[in-house]
C-alpha angles and dihedrals in degrees: 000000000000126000144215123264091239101223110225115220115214109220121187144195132177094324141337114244147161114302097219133142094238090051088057091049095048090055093046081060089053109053083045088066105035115137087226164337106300086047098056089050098053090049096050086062096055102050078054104073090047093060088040087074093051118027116015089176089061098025081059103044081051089052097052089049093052085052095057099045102045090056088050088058096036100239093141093180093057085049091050097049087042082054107053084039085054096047092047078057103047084047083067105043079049093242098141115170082044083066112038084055082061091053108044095048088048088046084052091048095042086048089047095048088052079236103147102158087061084055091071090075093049094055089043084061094036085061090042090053085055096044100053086055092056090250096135103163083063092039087055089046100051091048087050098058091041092060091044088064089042104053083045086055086042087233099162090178098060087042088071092050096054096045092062088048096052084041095055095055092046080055088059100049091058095247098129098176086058097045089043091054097047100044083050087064106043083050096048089043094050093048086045079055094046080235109163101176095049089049086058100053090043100050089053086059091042088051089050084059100050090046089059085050087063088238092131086168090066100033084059094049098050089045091058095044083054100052094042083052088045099051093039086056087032093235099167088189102055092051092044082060101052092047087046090049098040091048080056088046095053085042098089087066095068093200101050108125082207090075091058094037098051092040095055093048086054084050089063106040085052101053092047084049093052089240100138090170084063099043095042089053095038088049090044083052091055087043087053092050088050097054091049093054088050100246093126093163092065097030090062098042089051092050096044079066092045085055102049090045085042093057077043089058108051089199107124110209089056092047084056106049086046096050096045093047088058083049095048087041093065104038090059083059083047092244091137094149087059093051115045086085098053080051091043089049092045095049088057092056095068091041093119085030121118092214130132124145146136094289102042078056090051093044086051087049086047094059093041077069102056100036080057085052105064097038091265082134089153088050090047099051090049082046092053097043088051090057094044081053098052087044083056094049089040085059089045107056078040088057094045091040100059096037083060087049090094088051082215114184126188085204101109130181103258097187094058090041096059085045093051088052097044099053085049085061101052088044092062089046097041083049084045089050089058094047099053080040088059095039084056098047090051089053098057091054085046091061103037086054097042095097086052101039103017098154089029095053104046091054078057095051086048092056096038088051086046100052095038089053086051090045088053091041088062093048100048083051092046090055091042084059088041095060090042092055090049090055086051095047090052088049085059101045086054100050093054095058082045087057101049086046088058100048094044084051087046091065108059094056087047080063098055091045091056102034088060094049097063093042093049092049091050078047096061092041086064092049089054089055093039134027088014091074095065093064118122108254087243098056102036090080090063101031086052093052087055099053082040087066104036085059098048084050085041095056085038087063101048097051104053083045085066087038090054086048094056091062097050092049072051098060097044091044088067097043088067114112125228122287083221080208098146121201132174109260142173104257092183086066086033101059095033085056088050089039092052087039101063090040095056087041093058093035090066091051086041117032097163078062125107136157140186106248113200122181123192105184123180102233093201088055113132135232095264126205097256135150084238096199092049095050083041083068091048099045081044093052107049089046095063085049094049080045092048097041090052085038093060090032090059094061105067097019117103117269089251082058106108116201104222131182123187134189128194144189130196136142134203133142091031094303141116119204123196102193117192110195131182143173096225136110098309113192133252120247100279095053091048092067109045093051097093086057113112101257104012122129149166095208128092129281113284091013092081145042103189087232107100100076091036098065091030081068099050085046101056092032105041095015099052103000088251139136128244109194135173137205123189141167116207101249094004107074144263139267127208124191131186122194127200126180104246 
C-alpha cells in the first residue's frame, strides 16, 4: 500500500545549536557554576533543546523538573519558556491536551509580563499542536500570527522557522504553489542567516513538495542534502525524517529492497529518540514490504509493533496508516473477514481529521471488498459510495487549487490606474499642442511664398488643414477610448471590493452552518444515550436507522460546509495585496522551481502532454533584489501560456512537431533578463498589441480570464521598474523577456 509523506514541524527555543555530547556537557558545567537561580534556569533550557534532538522521553522529564523549579523560585518567564519546551515535546509524544494546558498557562505569564516578542514561540507551537492533528486551517492561523509578531521584532531567525511551518500546512492542504513559496523563502531566509540547521529542516519538507509534485529525482536530491546538513549539525530528528520520507518515496515500487532498508533505519533513529508515531509508521512500512514479498509471517509480527506504538502515540494519521497496513496485510493472504475490523479501526482515527485524499479513497475501496467478500453487501455498497465521495471531494480541492494557481486578483490599484490614465492624457494634449504649433508654422511659410506659389500654395494649405483636422479627429477619439477605459477601469476596481464583501458576508452564515451541524450531531448522540432507550424493541431498529441517517446528513453537511469555507478563505486569500518586502534572491532557482511547477501542473490535467524543456542559467548570476513571490506569479504565468502555445500548436502540427520551451538568464549593463521561449502558435501584429490590456485574451471562452499578463506587466513595470517585451512570429513561437534592474 501507499503511504503518507509524514510533514515534519520545526519548533524552536532560544536558539537552535549543535546536539553533541560536548555541548551538553558544557552546559552541565555550566549550570554547576551559575551565580543563581535565574541562571541556572536559563541554562537548564537550553540544555533542553539540545536533548530535545536526541532523547524526548528524557528532554521532557527535564522540562517538567525545570517547571516546576522556576516557579519555586518565582522566576515566571523561565516557567513560561520550560513550559512551551515541554509542550513541543508532549506534540510529539501525541499527547495533545498535555500539551495545549502548557500553552495556555505560558501564553497567561508572557501576557502578564507584557512580554509579546516571547509569545512568538507559544503560537509557533500552538500551530505545530494543529498541525500534528491534521488540523491544518488552525495550524496556518496561529503561524500566522507568529510571523506577524516576528517580522514586528524584526526576528529574521525565527522568520525562517515560521515560513516552513505555514509551508508545510499549505503542503497538507494540497495547495502545492503555496507550500512551494513559502518553503522558497524559509530556505532563502535561513541561507541569508548562514543558518545550517534550519536549511536542513527545511530541505526534508521541500523535498515532500516536490514529491507531491511526482518529481522523485528532486525529492531525492533534497532528501540527501538534508541527511549530509543534518549529520554535519547532529540533528538526530531531521535525518530520522528523510529516511522516514525516502523509505515512502521507494514504496511505490513494491519490490524495492530500499523501502525495507531506509524504514528500518527510521525505525531505529525513532526508537533511540523516544518518537513512537515515527517508529510505529516506519515499522508498518517494513511489514507492508514483507507481505508483498510474500513473507506474511514476518510482515504481521513487524506491524502488531507498529499498533501498539502506534495506541502509544495518539497521533491519527499514524494510527491510520498502521491500522490500515495490518488490514491490507490480511486481505493479500484473503483473510477479509480478519481484517474488516483493523480497516474499520483505522477509519475512526481520522474521524476529526481533515484528511481526504487518494489513498483514504483506495483504503475505502479496499474494505468494500472485503465487506463483498463475506456476504456485508449492505456495508460494501455505504464503503464504496464513501470512496466515490472522497474521489468527488479530491476533484473538487484540485479544481479549486489550479484555478488559484494564477493567484489572480480583481483588486486593482486605483491610484495608479487613475495616474496611468492621467499622463496618457497629457500625452495626447502635449502631442495636440505640436501639431497646432506646426500648422502654424506652415501657415506662416504659406503666407511669406504666396506671392511666388499662389496656386501652388494654396493646394498645399488645403492638404495641410485636411490632414491636421484627421490628426485631431484621432485624438479626440484617442481621448474618448482613454476616459472609457478609465470607467472600466473604475467598474473593475469596484467589483473587486464587491467581491471581497461577499465573500467576508458568506462566511458568517458558513459558520452557522457548521457550527449547527456539529451541535445537532452531539444532539442526536444524546438522544441515542437517552430518550432512545425508551423505545419500544420493535421500533429501535427503525428509529436507529434513522438517526443513523440524520448523522451521516448531518457530517455531509458539515463537511461541504467546510468545503464551501475553504473557497471562500480562498477568495479572500487572492484578494491580498503584495507585501512589496524585497529580498535578494536566486532567480535562476527561482525561475527553474516555477518552471518544474507549471509543467507538473499541466502534466497532471494532461497526462498525454509532454514537452522538451531546455535552461539555459547564467552560473555567475547574481542574488538579485525581487518580491520573490510577486515575480514567482509572472514566471508562473508565462509559462502556462509557452505550455499552452506548444500545447494548441501540437494539435494540428505534424508527429515529427516537438513542443520546446525554453528559459533563459543573463545579465549585462546592470540588468538581469529572464527570457521564456517557446515553438508554438506565436500571434500576428495586432494581437500582439493588445496582449498586455486588463481582460484581453487569445484563449477560448471560459480558459482564460485576460488577466495574467495584465497584472505580470504591472508587476515588472510599477512593482520592480522593469520591462516586460515580447517578440512573436505568427506560427513560429513567442518570446517573452523580463527585464529587472540588478
Amino acid at each position: 500500500m501507499k503511504y503518507w509523506l509524514l510533514p515534519f514541524y520545526l519548533l524552536f527555543g532560544y536558539s537552535f545549536t549543535l546536539a553533541q555530547s560536548p555541548k551538553i556537557d558544557s552546559l552541565n558545567r555550566l549550570i554547576s557554576r551559575a551565580s543563581s537561580d535565574t541562571a541556572r534556569i536559563n541554562l537548564i533550557t537550553k540544555k533542553i533543546s539540545l536533548v530535545s534532538e536526541i532523547n524526548i522521553d528524557s528532554a521532557l522529564a527535564l522540562s517538567l523538573k525545570t517547571i516546576e523549579s522556576a516557579h519555586r523560585v518565582n522566576y515566571p518567564s523561565g516557567e513560561a519558556f520550560a513550559r512551551v519546551l515541554a509542550a513541543q515535546n508532549y506534540n510529539y509524544k501525541g499527547q495533545y491536551a498535555a500539551s495545549r494546558t502548557h500553552l495556555d498557562v505560558a501564553q497567561k505569564i508572557y501576557k502578564a509580563l507584557n512580554d509579546p516578542r516571547k509569545l512568538i514561540k507559544v503560537y509557533n507551537t500552538y500551530g505545530t499542536l494543529y498541525g500534528m492533528q491534521s488540523k491544518y486551517d488552525s495550524s496556518i492561523a496561529f503561524f500566522e500570527k507568529s510571523a506577524a509578531l516576528a517580522k514586528r521584532h524584526n526576528d529574521k531567525v525565527v522568520l525562517a522557522t515560521i515560513y516552513t511551518n505555514i509551508g508545510i500546512s499549505y503542503q497538507m492542504l494540497s495547495n502545492l504553489p503555496r507550500a512551494l513559496e513559502y518553503q522558497q523563502l524559509s530556505l532563502t531566509t535561513a541561507e541569508a542567516n548562514g543558518d545550517r540547521t534550519t536549511q536542513a529542516y527545511c530541505l526534508v519538507n521541500m523535498a515532500n513538495t516536490y514529491k507531491l509534485m511526482a518529481d522523485n529525482k528532486g525529492a531525492e536530491q533534497r532528501y540527501l542534502q538534508a541527511i549530509r546538513l543534518a549529520k554535519l549539525e547532529g540533528i538526530k530528528n531531521v535525518e530520522l525524517y528523510a529516511y522516514t520520507n525516502l523509505s515512502a518515496m521507494y514504496s511505490q515500487d513494491s519490490t524495492s529492497q530500499k523501502t525495507y532498508e531506509f524504514a528500518l533505519k527510521a525505525a531505529r533513529l525513532a526508537h533511540q529518540m523516544g518518537d513512537p508515531g515515527i517508529e510505529a509508521t516506519s515499522l508498518s512500512r517494513a511489514a507492508s514490504y514483507l507481505a508483498t514479498v510474500k513473507r506474511y509471517k514476518e510482515a504481521e509480527a513487524v506491524n502488531k509493533q507498529a499498533l501498539s506504538l502506534a495506541d502509544a502515540s495518539g497521533q491519527p494519521l499514524n494510527i491510520h496508516q498502521t491500522y490500515s497496513a495490518m488490514g491490507t496485510i490480511l486481505k493479500m493472504q484473503g483473510k477479509c473477514a480478519s481484517a474488516i475490523p483493523f480497516y474499520e479501526k483505522s477509519f475512526a482515527a481520522l474521524k476529526d481529521a481533515d484528511i481526504y485524499d487518494e489513498q483514504t479513497g483506495v483504503i475505502y475501496g479496499e474494505l468494500s471488498a472485503c465487506y463483498e467478500a463475506t456476504g456485508q453487501y449492505r456495508q460494501a455498497l455505504s464503503a464504496y459510495k464513501t470512496a466515490a465521495a472522497i474521489s468527488d471531494s479530491i476533484r473538487g480541492k484540485e479544481n479549486v487549487r489550479k484555478a488559484t494557481e494564477l493567484k489572480m486578483t480583481y483588486e486593482f490599484d486605483k491610484q495608479q490606474q487613475i495616474a496611468q490614465a492621467q499622463h496618457q492624457k497629457q500625452s495626447e494634449l502635449a502631442r495636440t499642442r505640436q501639431l497646432a504649433l506646426l500648422a502654424g508654422m506652415g501657415l506662416l511659410l504659406v503666407v511669406a511664398a504666396v506671392s511666388f506659389y499662389a496656386y501652388r500654395t494654396k493646394q498645399k494649405a488645403n492638404v495641410s488643414l485636411e490632414k491636421q483636422k484627421q490628426e485631431l479627429e484621432q485624438t479626440l477619439t484617442q481621448l474618448r477610448l482613454t476616459q472609457q477605459q478609465l470607467i472600466q477601469s473604475e467598474k473593475m476596481a469596484s467589483l473587486g471590493e464587491l467581491t471581497a464583501g461577499i465573500a467576508h458576508e458568506i462566511q458568517n452564515p458558513l459558520n452557522f452552518v457548521n457550527n449547527f451541524s456539529e451541535v445537532s450531531t452531539e444532539l442526536i448522540e444524546e438522544l441515542k444515550e437517552g430518550p432512545f432507550q425508551q423505545v419500544p424493541d420493535s421500533e429501535k431498529e427503525y428509529a436507529a436507522e434513522i438517526l443513523g441517517d440524520l448523522t451521516q446528513n448531518l457530517q455531509k453537511i458539515n463537511h461541504h460546509g467546510k468545503r464551501a469555507d475553504s473557497i471562500v478563505k480562498g477568495m479572500l486569500e487572492h484578494s491580498r495585496t503584495s507585501t512589496g518586502e524585497r529580498k535578494p534572491t536566486d532567480l535562476n532557482a527561482l525561475a527553474e522551481e516555477y518552471l518544474k511547477l507549471a509543467y507538473h501542473g499541466l502534466r497532471a490535467k494532461d497526462k498525454s502532454f509532454n514537452a522538451q524543456l531546455v535552461t539555459d542559467f547564467d552560473p555567475n548570476l547574481k542574488k538579485t533584489e525581487v518580491m520573490a513571490q510577486d515575480l514567482g506569479r509572472v514566471l508562473l504565468n508565462l509559462y502556462n501560456n509557452a505550455f499552452y502555445a506548444v500545447q494548441e500548436k501540437q494539435k494540428t502540427a505534424p508527429e515529427s512537431y516537438q513542443p520546446t520551451v525554453t528559459v533563459r538568464t543573463g545579465q549585462d549593463q546592470g540588468q538581469v533578463r529572464i527570457q521564456v521561449q517557446d515553438n508554438g502558435t506565436g500571434m500576428p501584429e495586432n494581437l500582439k498589441q493588445k496582449i498586455f490590456q486588463p481582460f484581453f485574451t487569445t484563449k477560448p471562452t471560459g480558459q482564460g480570464t485576460g488577466l495574467g499578463l495584465s497584472l505580470s506587466y504591472d508587476i515588472i513595470t510599477k512593482g520592480h521598474s522593469g520591462r516586460l517585451d515580447v517578440e512573436t512570429q505568427p506560427g513560429e513561437g513567442t518570446q517573452m523577456v523580463v527585464t529587472l534592474p540588478a
